[in-house]
C-alpha positions in Angstrom: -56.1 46.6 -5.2 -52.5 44.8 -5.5 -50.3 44.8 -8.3 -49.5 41.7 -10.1 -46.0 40.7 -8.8 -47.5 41.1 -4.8 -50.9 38.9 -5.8 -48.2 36.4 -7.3 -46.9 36.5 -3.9 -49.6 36.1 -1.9 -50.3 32.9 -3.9 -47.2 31.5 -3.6 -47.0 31.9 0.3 -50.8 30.5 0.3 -50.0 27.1 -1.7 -47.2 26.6 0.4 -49.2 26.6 3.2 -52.5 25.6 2.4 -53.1 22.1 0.9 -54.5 22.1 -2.9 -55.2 19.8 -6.0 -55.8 20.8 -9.4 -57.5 23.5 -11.4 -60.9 23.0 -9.0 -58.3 23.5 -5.5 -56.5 26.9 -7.4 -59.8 28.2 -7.8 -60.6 28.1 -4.3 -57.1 28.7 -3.0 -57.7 32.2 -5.3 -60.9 32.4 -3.5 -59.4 32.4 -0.3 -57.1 35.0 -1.5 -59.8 37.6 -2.2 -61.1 37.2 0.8 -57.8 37.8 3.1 -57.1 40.8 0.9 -60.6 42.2 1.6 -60.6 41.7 5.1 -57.0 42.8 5.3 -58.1 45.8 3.1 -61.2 46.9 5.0 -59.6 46.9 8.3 -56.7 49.2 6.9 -56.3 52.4 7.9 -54.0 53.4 5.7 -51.9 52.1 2.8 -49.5 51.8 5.4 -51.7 50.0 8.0 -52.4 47.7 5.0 -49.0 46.9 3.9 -48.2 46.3 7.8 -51.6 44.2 8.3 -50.5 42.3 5.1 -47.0 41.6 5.5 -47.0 40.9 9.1 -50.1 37.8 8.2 -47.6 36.8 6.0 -45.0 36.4 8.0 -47.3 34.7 10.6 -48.0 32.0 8.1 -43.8 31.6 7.1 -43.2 31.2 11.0 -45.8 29.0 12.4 -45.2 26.6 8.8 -41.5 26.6 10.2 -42.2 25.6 14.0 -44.5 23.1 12.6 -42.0 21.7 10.2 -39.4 21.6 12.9 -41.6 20.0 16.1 -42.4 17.4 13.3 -38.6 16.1 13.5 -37.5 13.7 15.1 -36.7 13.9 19.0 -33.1 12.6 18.0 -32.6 12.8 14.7 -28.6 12.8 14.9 -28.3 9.2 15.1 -29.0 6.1 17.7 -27.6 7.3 21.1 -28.0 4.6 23.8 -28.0 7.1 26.2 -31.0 8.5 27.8 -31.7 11.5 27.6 -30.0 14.0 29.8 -32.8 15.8 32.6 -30.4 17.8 34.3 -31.5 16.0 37.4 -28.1 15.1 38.1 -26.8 18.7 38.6 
């Protein structure tokens, strides 16, 4: 179904986003694997469709790890300002 390099990839992108531990948590992170590449597979229309179906989950999974990473900063996180914040109510 994939070659090597793209599996590797796959993986990579999935233990980055899905939490694992040990040989007993790669087995099922693999597991997991299979299973997105068949149902991304069987819904294919095409290589194509499947590349596009593929890559686009992929990229689905970079972005929403990247919005979650940055609404988990702090509200201020350039330093103690002891003014409040600014509602444009003033305007």
């Amino acid at each position: 179904m994939l070659s090597y390099s793209r599996e590797g990839e796959r993986m990579d992108t999935l233990k980055r986003h899905l939490p694992f531990s040990g040989q007993e948590g790669l087995q099922e992170l693999k597991k997991i694997a299979v299973r997105f590449e068949e149902k991304i597979y069987t819904s294919a229309t095409s290589q194509p469709d499947y590349l596009r179906k593929i890559s686009l989950k992929m990229l689905t999974m970079e972005t929403k790890s990247q919005n979650t990473m940055a609404n988990s900063l702090p509200a201020n996180s350039g330093g103690s300002s002891k003014n409040p914040p600014d509602t444009g109510a003033g305007v």
